[in-house]
N, C-alpha and C positions, 0 to 999 in steps of 0.2 A: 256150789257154795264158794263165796269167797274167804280168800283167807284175809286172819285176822293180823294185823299190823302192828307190829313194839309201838307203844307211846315213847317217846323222846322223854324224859324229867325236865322239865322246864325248870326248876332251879339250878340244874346242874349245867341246863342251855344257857344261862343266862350268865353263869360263872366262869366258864374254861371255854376256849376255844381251841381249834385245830390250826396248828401252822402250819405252814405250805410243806414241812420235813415230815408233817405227820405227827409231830410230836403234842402234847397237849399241856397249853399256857392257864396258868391263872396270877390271882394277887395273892400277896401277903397277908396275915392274918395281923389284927394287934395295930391296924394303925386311925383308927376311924373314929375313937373317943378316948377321953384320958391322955390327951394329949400333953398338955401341960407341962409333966414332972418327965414326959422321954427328952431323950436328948436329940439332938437335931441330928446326928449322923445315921441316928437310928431311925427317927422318921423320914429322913431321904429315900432308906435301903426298905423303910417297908411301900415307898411310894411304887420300885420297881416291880412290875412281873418277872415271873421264876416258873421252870416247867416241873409238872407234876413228878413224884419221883415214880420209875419205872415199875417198883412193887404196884401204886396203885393205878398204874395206865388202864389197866383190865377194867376194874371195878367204873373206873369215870366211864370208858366206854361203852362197857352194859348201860350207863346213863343215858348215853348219846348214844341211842339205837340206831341214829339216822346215818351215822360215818361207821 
């Protein structure tokens, strides 16, 4: 019998990726509506990617069964 295989979360593939250090990248939250009334320094810094913080490396990973 074969064995059975993690599914990957596909939302959570399609948000964070793995960088070459290992570490895991996403976006900011907060900049994709209601733009209007933010200020511009603030929409620039939510334009950047930022890596996940270290408490939740684990839990994205269980996401990302496949790394």
């Amino acid at each position: 019998m074969a064995k059975v295989k993690m599914k990957t979360n596909r939302s959570a593939k399609k948000r964070f990726k793995i960088t070459a250090t290992g570490k895991i990248k996403r976006q900011k939250a907060g900049g994709s509506h209601y733009n209007t009334h933010k200020a511009k320094d603030r929409k620039r810094r939510l334009r950047k990617a930022t890596l996940v913080h270290p408490s939740w490396e684990d839990k994205v990973r269980g996401m990302l069964k496949e790394f």
